[in-house]
N, C-alpha and C positions, 0 to 999 in steps of 0.2 A: 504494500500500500504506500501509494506517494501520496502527501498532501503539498499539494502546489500553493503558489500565488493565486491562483486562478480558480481553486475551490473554494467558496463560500460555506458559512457554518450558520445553520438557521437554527434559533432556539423557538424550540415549544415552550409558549408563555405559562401554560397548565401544569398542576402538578402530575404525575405518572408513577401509577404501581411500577416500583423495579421486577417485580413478578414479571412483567410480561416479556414476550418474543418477542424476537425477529419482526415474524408474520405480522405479531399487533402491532408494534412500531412503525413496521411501513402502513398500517391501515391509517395508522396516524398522521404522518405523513401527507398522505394520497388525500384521504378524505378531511381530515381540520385543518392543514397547514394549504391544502392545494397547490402541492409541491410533487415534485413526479421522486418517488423513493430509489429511481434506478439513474438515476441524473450524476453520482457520485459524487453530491456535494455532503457534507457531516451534517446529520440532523441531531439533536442535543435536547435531552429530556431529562426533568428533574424531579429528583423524588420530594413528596410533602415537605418533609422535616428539611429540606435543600443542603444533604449532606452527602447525597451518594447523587450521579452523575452517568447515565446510560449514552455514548457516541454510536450511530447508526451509520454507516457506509457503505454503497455498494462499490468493488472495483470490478471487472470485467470476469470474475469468476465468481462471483456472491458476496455475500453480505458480509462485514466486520462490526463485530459491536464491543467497545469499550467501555469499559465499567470503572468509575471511580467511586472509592467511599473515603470522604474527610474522616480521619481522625478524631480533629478539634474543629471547631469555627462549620460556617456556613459559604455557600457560592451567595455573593451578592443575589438581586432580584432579577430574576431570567427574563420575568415581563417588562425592563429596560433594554433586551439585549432583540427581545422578538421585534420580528418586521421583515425589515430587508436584506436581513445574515449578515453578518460579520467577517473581519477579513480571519484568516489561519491565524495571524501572529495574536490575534484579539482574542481568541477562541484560549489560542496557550497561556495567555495572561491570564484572560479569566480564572481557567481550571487551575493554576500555580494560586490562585487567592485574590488577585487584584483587582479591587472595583475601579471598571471602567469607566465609570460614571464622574468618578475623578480624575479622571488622566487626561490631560490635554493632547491632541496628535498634531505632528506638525500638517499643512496642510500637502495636498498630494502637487505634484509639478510638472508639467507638461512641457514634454524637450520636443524639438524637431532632429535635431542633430545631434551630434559629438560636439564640442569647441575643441 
């Protein structure tokens, strides 16, 4: 599994049984998000208590699902993070502990050339 520049990380604003599959996951996906589950961008579901962390991916031979449970402490609020997905490096922040909600980004820049 690559994760590029180019994949996008969408958060499910809703809480999610860790219980579930694969299969419910991508129902979740397809049918609340209105995101296509085979797309291979990271879908991101968070348990009630926002201490344990389910990552959803398809690459080109099936699905990967990553699972994280905190320790200590909580993920910020996910339904700041839903919408229009987030870039990779944001996703990694997040799940390392850092509200994004505080971090300033420089703005992006647009080159035509080398100098």
């Amino acid at each position: 599994m690559i994760l590029s520049s180019a994949i996008r990380a969408y958060v499910y604003a809703e809480a999610v049984d860790m219980r579930k599959s694969i299969d419910a996951l991508g129902q979740i996906v397809a049918m609340s998000m209105g995101l296509n589950p085979l797309s291979g961008h990271v879908f991101v579901f968070i348990a009630r208590r926002r201490d344990k962390a389910k990552l959803l991916v398809w690459d080109r031979h099936g699905f990967w699902v990553l699972y994280k449970r905190l320790e200590r402490g909580r993920f910020a609020d996910p339904a700041r993070l839903a919408g229009n997905g987030i870039a990779m490096s944001e996703l990694v922040a997040w799940l390392d502990g850092i509200d994004l909600s505080r971090v300033k980004r420089l703005p992006a820049v647009t080159a035509s050339m080398v100098a």
